[in-house]
N, C-alpha and C positions, 0 to 999 in steps of 0.2 A: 212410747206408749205401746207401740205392738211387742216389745217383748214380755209386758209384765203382763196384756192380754195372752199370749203365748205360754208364758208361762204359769199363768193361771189353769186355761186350757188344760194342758198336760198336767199339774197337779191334779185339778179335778177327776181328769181322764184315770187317771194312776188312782186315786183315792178313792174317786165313789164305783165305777165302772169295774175296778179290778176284787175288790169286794163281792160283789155281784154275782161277777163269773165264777169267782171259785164256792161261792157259796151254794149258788143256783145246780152247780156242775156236782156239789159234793150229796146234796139233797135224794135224787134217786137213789143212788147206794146206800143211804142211812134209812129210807122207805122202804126200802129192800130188807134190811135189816130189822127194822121196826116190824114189817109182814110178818117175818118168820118168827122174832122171837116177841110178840103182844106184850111180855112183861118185863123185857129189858127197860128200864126205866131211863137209861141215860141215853140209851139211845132216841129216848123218844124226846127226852132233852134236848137232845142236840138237833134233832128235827124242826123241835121249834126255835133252838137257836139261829138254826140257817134259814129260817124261813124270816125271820126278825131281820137278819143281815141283809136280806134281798130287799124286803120292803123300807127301811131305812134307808140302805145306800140306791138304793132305786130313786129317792123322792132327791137327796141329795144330788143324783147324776144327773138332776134338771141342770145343773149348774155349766156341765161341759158343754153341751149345742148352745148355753147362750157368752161363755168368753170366745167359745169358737167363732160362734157368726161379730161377736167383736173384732177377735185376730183376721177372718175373714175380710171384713170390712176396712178395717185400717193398713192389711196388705194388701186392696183390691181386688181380689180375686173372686168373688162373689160371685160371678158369670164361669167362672171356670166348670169345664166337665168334670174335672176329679172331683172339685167341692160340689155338686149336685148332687154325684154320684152319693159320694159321704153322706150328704145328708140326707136322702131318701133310704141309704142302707141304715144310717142312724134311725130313721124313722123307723123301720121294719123292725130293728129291732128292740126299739124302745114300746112296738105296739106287740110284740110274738112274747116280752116281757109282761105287758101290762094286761093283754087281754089270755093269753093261754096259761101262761108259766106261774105265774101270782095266785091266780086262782084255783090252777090245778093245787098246786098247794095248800091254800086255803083248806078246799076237798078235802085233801090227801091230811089234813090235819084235824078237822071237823069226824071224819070218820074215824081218825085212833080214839078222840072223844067220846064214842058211841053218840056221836051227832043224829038223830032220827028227822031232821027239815028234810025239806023241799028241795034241797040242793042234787044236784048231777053225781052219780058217782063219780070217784078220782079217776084220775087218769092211773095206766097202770104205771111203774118204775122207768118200765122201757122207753115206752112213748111217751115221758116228761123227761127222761135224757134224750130220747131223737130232738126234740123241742131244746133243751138245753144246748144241746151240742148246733144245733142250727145258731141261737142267738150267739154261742159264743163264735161261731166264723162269720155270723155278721160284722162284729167289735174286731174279729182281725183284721178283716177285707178294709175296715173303716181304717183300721191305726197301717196298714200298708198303703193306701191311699195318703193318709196324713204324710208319711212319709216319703212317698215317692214322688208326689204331685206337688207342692211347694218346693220342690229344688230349686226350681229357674227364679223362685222371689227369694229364698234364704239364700241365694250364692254358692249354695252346696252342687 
């Protein structure tokens, strides 16, 4: 049973999570884009396509911390420091996701709208990539822990 939990893991991980980063990470430069030229149309397309890809495989990535803490649990390790670690940095970064980066978007998408609410203005391109670029070495830090800290129970 731990391997198809494991294996599920890693697909998830691979399927929703890897989605995510490249879309999240490709975002700022297409804002960038969209700033400068207001009536390029496709870009602003694709703006809202990367934004569609983060919040779908976003809701999707629920799925990897929960075959994890199965793989976790049926290889005991649950007590382990790598696995704590993992999962508080999963946490970090499923919260720098949900509460900054989701909704800077949102902004950043309501305003090519000519949105006039109540909302914040966006964040600029920069400082939703510094944001990007931190969650995405949260997801490394995590899949190098994944990696290096289950040796001693995979026999690797």
């Amino acid at each position: 049973m731990t391997e198809l939990f494991l294996s599920l893991h890693v697909l998830a991980a691979l399927l929703a999570v890897g989605p995510v980063t490249v879309a999240a990470s490709m975002f700022p430069a297409t804002l960038r884009r969209v700033l400068a030229e207001p009536d390029d149309d496709a870009a602003l397309t694709t703006l809202r396509t990367l934004h569609r890809i983060c919040r779908v495989y976003a809701g999707i990535g629920v799925a990897v911390p929960l075959f994890g803490f199965a793989t976790a649990s049926s290889l005991g390790v649950l007590g382990d420091a790598w696995l704590i670690t993992s999962i508080l940095l999963t946490a970090a970064a499923a919260g720098l996701l949900a509460l900054l980066i989701l909704p800077a978007q949102d902004r950043a998408l309501a305003a090519m709208g000519g949105s006039s609410d109540s909302t914040p203005p966006p964040l600029s391109p920069a400082r939703l990539a510094g944001f990007t670029g931190i969650f995405n070495l949260l997801w490394a830090t995590v899949t190098v822990l994944m990696i290096i800290g289950p040796g001693s129970t995979t026999g690797v």
